[in-house]
C-alpha positions in Angstrom: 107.8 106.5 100.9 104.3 105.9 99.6 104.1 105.8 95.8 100.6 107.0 94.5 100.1 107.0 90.4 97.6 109.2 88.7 96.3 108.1 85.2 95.0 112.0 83.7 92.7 109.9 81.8 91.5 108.4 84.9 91.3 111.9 86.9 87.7 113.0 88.1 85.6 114.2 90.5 86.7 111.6 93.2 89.7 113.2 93.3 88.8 116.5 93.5 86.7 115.5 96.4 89.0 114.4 98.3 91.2 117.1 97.6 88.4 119.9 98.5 88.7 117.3 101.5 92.0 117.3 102.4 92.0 121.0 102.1 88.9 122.3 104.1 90.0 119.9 107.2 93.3 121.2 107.1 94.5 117.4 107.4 97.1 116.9 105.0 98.3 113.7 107.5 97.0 111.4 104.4 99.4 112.5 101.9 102.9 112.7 103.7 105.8 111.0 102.6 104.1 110.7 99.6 105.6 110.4 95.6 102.2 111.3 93.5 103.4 110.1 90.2 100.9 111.5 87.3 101.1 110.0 84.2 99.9 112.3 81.4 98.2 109.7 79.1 95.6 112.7 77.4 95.6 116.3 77.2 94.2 117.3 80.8 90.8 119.0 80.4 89.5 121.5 82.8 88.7 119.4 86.0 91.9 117.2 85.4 93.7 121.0 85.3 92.3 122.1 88.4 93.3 119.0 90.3 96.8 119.2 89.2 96.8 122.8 90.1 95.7 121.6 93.9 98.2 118.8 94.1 101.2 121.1 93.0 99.6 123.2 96.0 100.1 120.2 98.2 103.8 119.9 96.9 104.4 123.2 98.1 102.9 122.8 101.4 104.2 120.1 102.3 108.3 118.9 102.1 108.3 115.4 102.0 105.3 115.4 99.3 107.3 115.0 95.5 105.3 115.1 92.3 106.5 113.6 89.2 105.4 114.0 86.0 105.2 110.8 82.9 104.8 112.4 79.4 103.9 109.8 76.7 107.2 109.5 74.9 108.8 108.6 78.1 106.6 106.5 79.4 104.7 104.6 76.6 106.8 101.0 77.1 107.8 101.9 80.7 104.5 101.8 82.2 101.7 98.6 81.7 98.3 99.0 83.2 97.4 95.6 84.3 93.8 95.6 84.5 92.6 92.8 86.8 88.9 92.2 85.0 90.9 91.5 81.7 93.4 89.4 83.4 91.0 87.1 85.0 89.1 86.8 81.6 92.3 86.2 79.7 94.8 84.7 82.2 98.4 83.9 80.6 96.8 84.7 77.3 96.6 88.6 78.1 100.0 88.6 80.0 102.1 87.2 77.6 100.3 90.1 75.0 100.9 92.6 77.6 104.1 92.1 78.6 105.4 91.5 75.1 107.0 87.6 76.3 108.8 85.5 73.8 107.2 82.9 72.2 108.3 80.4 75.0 106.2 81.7 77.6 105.1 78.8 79.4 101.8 80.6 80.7 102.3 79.4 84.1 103.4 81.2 87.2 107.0 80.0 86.9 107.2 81.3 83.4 106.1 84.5 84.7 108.6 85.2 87.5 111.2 84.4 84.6 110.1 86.6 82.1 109.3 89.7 84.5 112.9 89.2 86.1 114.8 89.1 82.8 112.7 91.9 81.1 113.1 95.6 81.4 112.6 98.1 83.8 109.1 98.6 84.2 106.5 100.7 86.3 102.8 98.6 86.7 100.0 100.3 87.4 97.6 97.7 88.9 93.9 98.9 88.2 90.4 97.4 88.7 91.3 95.2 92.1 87.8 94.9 93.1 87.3 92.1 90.5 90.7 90.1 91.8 90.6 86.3 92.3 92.6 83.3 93.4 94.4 83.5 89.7 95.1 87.6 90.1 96.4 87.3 93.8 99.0 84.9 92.8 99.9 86.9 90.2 100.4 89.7 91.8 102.5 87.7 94.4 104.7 86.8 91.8 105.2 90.0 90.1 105.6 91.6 93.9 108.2 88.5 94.5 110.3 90.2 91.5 109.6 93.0 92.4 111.7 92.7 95.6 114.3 90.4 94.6 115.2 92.1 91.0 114.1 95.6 91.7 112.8 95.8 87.7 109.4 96.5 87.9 107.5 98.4 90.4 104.0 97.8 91.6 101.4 100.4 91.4 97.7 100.3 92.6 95.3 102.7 91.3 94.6 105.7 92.9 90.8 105.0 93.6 90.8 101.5 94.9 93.5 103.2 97.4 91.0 105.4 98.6 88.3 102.2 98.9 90.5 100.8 100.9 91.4 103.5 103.6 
């Protein structure tokens, strides 16, 4: 099943486009098979209402489409947006903050498969991947490395840079 996370923060008129997109073709082939996870970070305003109202649509329509909703005070230590500018910027320095590691966080890849397999369970929202590098790749292969072997964390890549890529 494909996992797509919605940020309401980060809801706008890309979205809707593609929606009115999805809608006047008739092609809903996109979205199938689909968890759309939105995680309500703000109060959604009027366009970020209107796009939730089409996606419930596309719940309806379609059987093997789920939507789940993330409310603040379940999700606020659950889910870490990893933003890839800051990470290249920052390196170890920003994922020890992040991730909350002990003070004997080695800042090295090593020390970072450790820490992600022994922490908690965790859903990562990956954003900003047009600015990844050779450090953020190999980051991102570690932390898709526990991913599979521990089954802790799960690896999510914003919405938009999904649709860059298609």
């Amino acid at each position: 099943m494909n996992i797509v996370t919605f940020l309401i923060s980060q809801l706008n008129q890309k979205h809707e486009d593609l929606l009115k997109e999805i809608w006047e073709d008739g092609d809903l082939s996109a979205v199938e098979d689909t968890l759309i996870e939105i995680i309500l970070d703000e109060i959604p305003d009027e366009e970020s209402s209107e796009i939730l109202k089409h996606l419930n649509e596309l719940m309806e329509e379609k059987e093997d489409v789920e939507l789940e909703f993330y409310y603040p005070e379940e999700t606020v230590e659950d889910v870490i947006v990893l933003d890839i500018e800051r990470l290249n910027e920052k390196k170890h320095e920003y994922l020890k903050e992040l991730f909350h590691f002990p003070d004997y966080y080695g800042e090295n890849l090593d020390s970072l498969y450790e820490c992600l397999s022994e922490g908690n369970d965790k859903k990562i929202v990956v954003t900003n991947l047009e600015a990844i590098d050779d450090f953020s790749l190999k980051v991102l292969s570690v932390m898709e490395d526990v991913a599979e072997e521990y089954r802790n964390i799960s690896l999510n890549y914003d919405y938009d840079e999904l649709l860059d890529e298609e």
